[in-house]
C-alpha positions in Angstrom: 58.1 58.6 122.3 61.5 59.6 120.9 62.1 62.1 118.3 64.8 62.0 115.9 67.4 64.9 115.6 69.2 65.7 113.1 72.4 67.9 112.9 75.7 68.0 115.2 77.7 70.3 117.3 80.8 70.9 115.2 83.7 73.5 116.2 81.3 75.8 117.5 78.3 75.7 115.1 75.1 73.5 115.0 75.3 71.6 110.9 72.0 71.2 109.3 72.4 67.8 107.6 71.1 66.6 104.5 70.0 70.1 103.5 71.3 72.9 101.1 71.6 76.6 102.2 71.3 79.0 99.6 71.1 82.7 99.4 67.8 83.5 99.0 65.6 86.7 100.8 62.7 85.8 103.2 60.6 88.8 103.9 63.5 91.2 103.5 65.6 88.4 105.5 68.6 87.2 104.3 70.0 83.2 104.4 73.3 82.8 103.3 75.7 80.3 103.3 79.0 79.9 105.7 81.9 79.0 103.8 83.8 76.9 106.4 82.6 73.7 107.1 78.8 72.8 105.6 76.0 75.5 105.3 74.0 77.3 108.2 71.1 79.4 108.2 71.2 83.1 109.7 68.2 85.1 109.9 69.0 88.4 110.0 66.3 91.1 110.9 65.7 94.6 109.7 67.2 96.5 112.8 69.6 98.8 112.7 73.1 97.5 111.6 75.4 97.6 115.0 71.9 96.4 117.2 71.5 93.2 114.4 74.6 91.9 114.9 75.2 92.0 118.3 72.3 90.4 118.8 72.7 88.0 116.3 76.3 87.1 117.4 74.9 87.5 121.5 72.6 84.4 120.6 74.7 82.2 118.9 77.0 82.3 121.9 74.7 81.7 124.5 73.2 78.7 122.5 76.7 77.6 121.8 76.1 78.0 118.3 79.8 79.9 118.9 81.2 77.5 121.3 83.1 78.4 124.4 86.7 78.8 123.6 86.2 78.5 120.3 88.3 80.7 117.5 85.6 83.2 115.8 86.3 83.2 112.4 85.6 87.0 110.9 85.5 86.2 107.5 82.8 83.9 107.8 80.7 85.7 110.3 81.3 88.6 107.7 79.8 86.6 104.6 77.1 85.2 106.5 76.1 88.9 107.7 76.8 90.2 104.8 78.9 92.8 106.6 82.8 94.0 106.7 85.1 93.8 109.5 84.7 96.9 111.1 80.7 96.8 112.1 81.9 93.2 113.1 84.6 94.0 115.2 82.3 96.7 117.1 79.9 94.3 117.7 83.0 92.0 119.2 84.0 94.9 121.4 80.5 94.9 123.0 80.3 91.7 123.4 83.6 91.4 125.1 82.5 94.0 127.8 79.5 91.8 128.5 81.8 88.5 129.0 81.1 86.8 126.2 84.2 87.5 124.1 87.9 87.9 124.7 89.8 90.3 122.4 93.2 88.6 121.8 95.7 91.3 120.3 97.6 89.6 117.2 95.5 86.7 117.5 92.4 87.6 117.2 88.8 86.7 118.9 87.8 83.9 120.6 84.4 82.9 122.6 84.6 83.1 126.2 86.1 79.8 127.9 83.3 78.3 130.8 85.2 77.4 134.2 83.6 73.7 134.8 84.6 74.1 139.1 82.4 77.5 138.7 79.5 76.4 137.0 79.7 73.8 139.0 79.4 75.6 142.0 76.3 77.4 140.5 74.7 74.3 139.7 74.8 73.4 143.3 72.9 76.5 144.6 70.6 75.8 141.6 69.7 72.5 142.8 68.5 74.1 146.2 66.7 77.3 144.1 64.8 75.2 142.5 63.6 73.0 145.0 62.4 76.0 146.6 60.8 77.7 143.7 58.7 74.2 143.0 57.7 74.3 146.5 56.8 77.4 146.4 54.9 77.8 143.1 53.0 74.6 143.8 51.4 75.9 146.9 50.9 79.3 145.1 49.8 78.5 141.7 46.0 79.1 140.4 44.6 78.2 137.0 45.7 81.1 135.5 48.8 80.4 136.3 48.6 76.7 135.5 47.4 77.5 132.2 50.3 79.7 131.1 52.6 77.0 132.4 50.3 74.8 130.2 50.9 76.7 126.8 54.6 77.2 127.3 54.9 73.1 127.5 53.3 72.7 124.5 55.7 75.0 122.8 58.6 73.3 124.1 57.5 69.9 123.4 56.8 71.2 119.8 60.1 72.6 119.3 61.5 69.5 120.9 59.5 67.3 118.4 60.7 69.9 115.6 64.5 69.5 116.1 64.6 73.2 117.0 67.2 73.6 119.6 67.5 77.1 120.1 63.8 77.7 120.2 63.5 74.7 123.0 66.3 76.3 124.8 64.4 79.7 124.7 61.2 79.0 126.1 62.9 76.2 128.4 64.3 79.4 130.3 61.1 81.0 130.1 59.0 78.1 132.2 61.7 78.0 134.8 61.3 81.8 134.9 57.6 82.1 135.7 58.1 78.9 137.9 60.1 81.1 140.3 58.0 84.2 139.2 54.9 82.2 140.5 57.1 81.2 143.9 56.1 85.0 145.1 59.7 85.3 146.6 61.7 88.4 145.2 64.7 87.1 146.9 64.8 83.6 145.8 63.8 85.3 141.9 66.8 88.0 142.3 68.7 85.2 143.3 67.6 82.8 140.8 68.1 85.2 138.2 71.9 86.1 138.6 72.7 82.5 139.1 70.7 81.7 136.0 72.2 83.9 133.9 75.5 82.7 134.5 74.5 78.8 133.5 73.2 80.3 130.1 75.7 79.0 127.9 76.6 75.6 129.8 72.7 74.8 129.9 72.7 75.1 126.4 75.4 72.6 125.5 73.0 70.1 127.1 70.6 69.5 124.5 73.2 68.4 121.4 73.3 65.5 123.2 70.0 63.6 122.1 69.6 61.3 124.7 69.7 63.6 127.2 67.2 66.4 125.2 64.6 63.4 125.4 65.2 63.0 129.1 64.7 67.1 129.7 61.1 66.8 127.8 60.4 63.7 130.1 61.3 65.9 133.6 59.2 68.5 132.3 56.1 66.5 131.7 56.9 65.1 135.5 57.3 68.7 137.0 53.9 69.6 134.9 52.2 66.4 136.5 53.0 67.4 139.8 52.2 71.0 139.3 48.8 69.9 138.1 48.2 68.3 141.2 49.5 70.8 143.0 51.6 68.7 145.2 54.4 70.5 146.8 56.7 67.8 147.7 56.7 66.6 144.5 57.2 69.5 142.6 60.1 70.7 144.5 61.7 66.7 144.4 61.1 66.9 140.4 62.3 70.3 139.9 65.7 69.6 141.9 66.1 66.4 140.3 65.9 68.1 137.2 68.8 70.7 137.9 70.9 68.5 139.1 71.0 66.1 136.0 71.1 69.3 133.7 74.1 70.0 135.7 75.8 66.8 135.4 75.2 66.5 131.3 76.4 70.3 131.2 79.6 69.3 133.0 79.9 66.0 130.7 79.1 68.1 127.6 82.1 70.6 128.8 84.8 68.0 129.3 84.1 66.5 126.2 84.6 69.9 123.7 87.5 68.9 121.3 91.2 70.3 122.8 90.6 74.2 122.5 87.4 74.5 123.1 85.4 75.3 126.1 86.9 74.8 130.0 89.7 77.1 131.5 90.4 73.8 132.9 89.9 70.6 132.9 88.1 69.1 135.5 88.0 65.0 136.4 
């Protein structure tokens, strides 16, 4: 069954459609309303000021919310924090030392460009991680185990059924996590984890596209069916399969940001 989506990718920011965005407090949270382009919801949480927004702006990067190479545009990230420039700039300043931002002097900020040939790369060696880890984890896994997994699919299919992107992309990382948790190798996990981390924000371009979302929630359910049967060749076919379309739609989804955005360069 297909679900519909609603919203787009627009210069950096995910567009509800059809809805109104109003300030309004929810539990002490604030909502407020972008003034570029058409409204988007922020929910801010009672932390302390320089923590809140770093955070805040660290997500909507890696869920290319804030596309890469993307201008960031102060005075509406200020409005919708409800915040002046300096605790914003501070917050760009640790961000930049963690590779998500580059300070520009006299031209201001921008979100980090992706390099297509790197993540490319990556996406290679993921292919063969994964393979492993679903080899792996199917010989090792126990009904515990399978149960977790079990919840955790639920949720995504949920969120996938909701329209909720970011909360898909979330606890998408999280199965593929305690998939190579449950593999029992530390190396292929420290591994796993340094290469993952460095596919964060290309993975995430991958579900705007709402074809291809539908085809991630399909894999799954396949890499769940062969988990429950425990069969290792399968689970390690399904689970490279998986990686390696991911990485195809998260190179498409790069060439194809508007002029600006995105790639250091260009790639095909």
């Amino acid at each position: 069954m297909k679900y519909p989506v609603s919203g787009t990718l627009h210069s950096g920011r995910y567009l509800a459609n059809d809805r109104d965005v109003r300030l309004k407090r929810v539990r002490g949270a604030k909502v407020r309303k972008i003034s570029t382009g058409r409204p988007i919801a922020r929910v801010i949480r009672r932390l302390p000021l320089h923590d809140t927004i770093v955070g805040e702006l660290r997500v909507m990067i890696q869920t290319s919310e804030l596309a890469p190479g993307s201008k960031i545009n102060e005075a509406a990230l200020c409005e919708t924090f409800d915040i002046s420039r300096t605790p914003l700039r501070e917050a760009l300043k640790v961000l930049a030392s963690e590779g998500l931002v580059e300070l520009r002097p006299h031209r201001g900020a921008i979100v980090a460009p992706i390099d297509p040939a790197e993540i490319g790369h990556i996406f290679q060696l993921m292919d063969a991680l994964e393979r492993l880890a679903g080899e792996l984890a199917a010989a090792n896994i126990g009904p515990a185990e399978l149960a977790e997994l079990e919840e955790l699919h639920a949720q995504l299919v949920a969120f996938h059924r909701a329209g909720k992107r970011n909360e898909y992309f979330l606890v998408n990382r999280q199965i593929h996590a305690r998939l190579v948790a449950f593999a029992a190798n530390p190396a292929l996990e420290a591994t796993y984890t340094t290469c993952s981390t460095k596919l964060v924000r290309a993975r995430s371009l991958v579900n705007y596209d709402a074809k291809r979302w539908q085809e991630s929630v399909e894999e799954h359910e396949a890499i769940m069916a062969a988990l429950r049967k425990r069969d290792v060749g399968l689970a390690a076919e399904r689970l490279a399969e998986h990686s390696r379309k991911t990485g195809d739609a998260a190179i498409d989804a790069l060439r194809r940001l508007p002029v600006g955005d995105g790639a250091r360069h260009r790639v095909g």
